[in-house]
N, C-alpha and C positions, 0 to 999 in steps of 0.2 A: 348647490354643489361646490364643495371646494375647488380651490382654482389649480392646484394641479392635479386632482382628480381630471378636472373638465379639458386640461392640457393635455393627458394622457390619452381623453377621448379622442378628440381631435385628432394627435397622432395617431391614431390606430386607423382614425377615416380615414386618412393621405396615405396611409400604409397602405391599405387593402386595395385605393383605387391609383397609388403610383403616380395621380395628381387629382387635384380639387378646384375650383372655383372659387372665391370667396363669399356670392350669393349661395353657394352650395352650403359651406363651410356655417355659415348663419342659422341656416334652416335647419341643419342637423342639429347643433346646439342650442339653440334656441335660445340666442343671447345676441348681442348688439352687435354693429359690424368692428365699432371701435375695439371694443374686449376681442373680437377673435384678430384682429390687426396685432393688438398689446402679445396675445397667446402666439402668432406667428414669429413676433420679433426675439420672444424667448425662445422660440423652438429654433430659430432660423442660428439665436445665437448659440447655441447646443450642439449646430450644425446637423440637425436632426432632419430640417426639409431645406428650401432653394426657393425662394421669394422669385416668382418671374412675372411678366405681365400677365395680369388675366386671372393669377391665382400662384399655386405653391408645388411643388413638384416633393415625392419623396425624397431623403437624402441618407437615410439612412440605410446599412447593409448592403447599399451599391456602389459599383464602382460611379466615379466621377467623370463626366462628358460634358466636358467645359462648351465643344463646339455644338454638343446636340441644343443644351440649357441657353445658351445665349440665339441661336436662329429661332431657336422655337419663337421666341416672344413675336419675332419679326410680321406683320400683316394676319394680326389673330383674328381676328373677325373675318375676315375672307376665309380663313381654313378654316374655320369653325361653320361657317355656312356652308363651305363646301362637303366636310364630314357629313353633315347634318341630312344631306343631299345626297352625298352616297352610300349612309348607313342604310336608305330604304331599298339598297339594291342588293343588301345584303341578306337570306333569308336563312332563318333559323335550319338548321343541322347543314348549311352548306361547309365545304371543307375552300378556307381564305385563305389564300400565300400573301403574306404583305412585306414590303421592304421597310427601311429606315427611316424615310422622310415626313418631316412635320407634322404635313396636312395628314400624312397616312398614320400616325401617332395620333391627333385629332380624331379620326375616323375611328381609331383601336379603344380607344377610351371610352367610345359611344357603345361599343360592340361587348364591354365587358360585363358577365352578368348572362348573355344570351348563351344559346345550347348552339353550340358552333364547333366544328374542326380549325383551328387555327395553327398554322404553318408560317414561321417569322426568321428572316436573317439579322433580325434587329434584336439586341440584349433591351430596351425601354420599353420595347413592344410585348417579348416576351414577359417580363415584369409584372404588367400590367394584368396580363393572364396566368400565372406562375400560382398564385391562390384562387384564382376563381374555379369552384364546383360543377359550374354550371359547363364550363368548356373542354374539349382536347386539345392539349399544346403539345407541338412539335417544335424543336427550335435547331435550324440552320447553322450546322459550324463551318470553320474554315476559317481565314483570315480576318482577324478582330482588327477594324478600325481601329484605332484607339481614341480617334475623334468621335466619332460618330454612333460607336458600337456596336455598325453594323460586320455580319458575315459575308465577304466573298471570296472567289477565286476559284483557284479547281477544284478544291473539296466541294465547298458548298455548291460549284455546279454539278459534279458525281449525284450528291445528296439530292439534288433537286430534281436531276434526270428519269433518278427513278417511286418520283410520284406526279400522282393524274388530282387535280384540284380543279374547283368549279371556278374558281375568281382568282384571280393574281391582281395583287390592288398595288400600285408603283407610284410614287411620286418624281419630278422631274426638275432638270436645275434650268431647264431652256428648251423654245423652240421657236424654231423658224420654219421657210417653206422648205426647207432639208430634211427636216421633221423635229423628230425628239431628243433632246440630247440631256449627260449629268457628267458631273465634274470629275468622276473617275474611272479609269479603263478598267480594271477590274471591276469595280462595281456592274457597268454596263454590261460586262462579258453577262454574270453573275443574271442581271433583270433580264437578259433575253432566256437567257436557260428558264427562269420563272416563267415570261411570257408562253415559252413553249409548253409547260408544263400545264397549261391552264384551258379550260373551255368558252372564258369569257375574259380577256384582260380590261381593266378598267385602270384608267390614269387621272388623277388627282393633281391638278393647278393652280393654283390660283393668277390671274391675267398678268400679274407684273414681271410672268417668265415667258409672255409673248412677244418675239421680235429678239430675245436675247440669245443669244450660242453660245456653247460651253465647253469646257474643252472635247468630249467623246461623241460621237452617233450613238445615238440609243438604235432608232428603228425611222421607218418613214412614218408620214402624217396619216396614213390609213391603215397602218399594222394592228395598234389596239382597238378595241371594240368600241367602248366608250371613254370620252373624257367629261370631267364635271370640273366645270370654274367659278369664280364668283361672275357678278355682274356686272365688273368692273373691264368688262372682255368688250373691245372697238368691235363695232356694228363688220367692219372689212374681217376683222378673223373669226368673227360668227359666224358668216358666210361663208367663210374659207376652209373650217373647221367643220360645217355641218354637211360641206359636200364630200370627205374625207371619212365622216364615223358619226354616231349617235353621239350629238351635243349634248351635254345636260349644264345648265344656268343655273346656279345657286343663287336666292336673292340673298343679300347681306341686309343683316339685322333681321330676317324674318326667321323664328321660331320651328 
């Protein structure tokens, strides 16, 4: 295969899934890890994808979100076990409302491909479902981050009030025994309106946001149905947590 035939290729994989892995990236080509490295650092330099830990994000025909690109990389392997953990709660044609954050981008990534309703205040998220065949996307306006690219405020709570979804999946900047908190008022107005809209809310962690506060209250410690963390979570907030809602323990490193 010529080599930017086989660049070409590659671009179009990170196109369609909005990010890749680089043992992905390997197996698809069917070429060494070095050459698809050498093929990333032309593309990267083209400005075509976004070189992050773990793998490469699309870069082309989206706007730029300096702050989503740089936390993502932050404690991957815990949100990626925790995805991993919460994709089996997810069951084909259910209708998912999902916010902005990381682990719950992890989680979306897992989910692309299946026959699902998907409802997103997040532009990365919707992305990632924008071509796929296999799903319904609905996508959340109102006030665009410009960090983050998520939708909030009063639109997007109007928007949200008047739909009924099986799962609201949230991710979280902090918690304590106050409960759930994230770093923005608007935003938090924005996830309880989801919370409400939903038949089962499920919250996405990973341990290094227990014991921290943030600026807003989300909800208390027993409002959502389930949380799933890694297994980096102290023995004291396992007990504390599972007398509150359905724990679920993500092992880290396990498949």
């Amino acid at each position: 295969m010529m080599v930017e035939d086989r660049r070409n290729r590659l671009l179009e994989f990170v196109r369609q899934r909005r990010f890749a892995s680089l043992p992905e990236l390997v197996e698809a080509m069917q070429v060494s890890e070095s050459t698809i490295r050498r093929d990333l650092d032309q593309l990267e330099d083209q400005q075509s994808v976004k070189r992050i830990h773990g793998g490469v994000l699309y870069a082309g025909g989206s706007p730029r979100l300096p702050h989503f690109e740089n936390r993502s990389p932050a404690r991957w392997e815990q949100k990626q076990a925790i995805a991993r953990r919460a994709v089996q709660m997810i069951e084909d044609g259910d209708t998912v409302l999902m916010d902005g954050g990381s682990t719950t981008f992890e989680l979306a990534r897992l989910l692309v491909g299946r026959p699902l309703h998907v409802v997103t205040t997040s532009l990365p998220v919707a992305n990632l479902f924008a071509a796929d065949p296999e799903s319904d996307l609905v996508v959340i306006g109102g006030n665009i981050c410009p960090r983050s690219g998520v939708a909030q405020g009063p639109i997007a709570e109007d928007m949200i009030s008047r739909l009924r979804v099986a799962k609201t999946v949230l991710s979280v900047a902090g918690i304590t025994e106050e409960g759930f908190f994230n770093n923005n008022l608007l935003l938090v107005e924005t996830e309880r309106a989801m919370m409400k809209a939903a038949d089962q809310v499920i919250v996405l962690a990973d341990s290094s946001k227990f014991g921290r506060q943030s600026l807003a209250h989300l909800c208390e410690l027993g409002a959502p149905d389930r949380l799933v963390v890694d297994d980096e979570i102290s023995e004291a907030w396992q007990l504390r947590m599972a007398a509150e809602l359905e724990l679920v323990v993500a092992q880290v490193g396990v498949s």
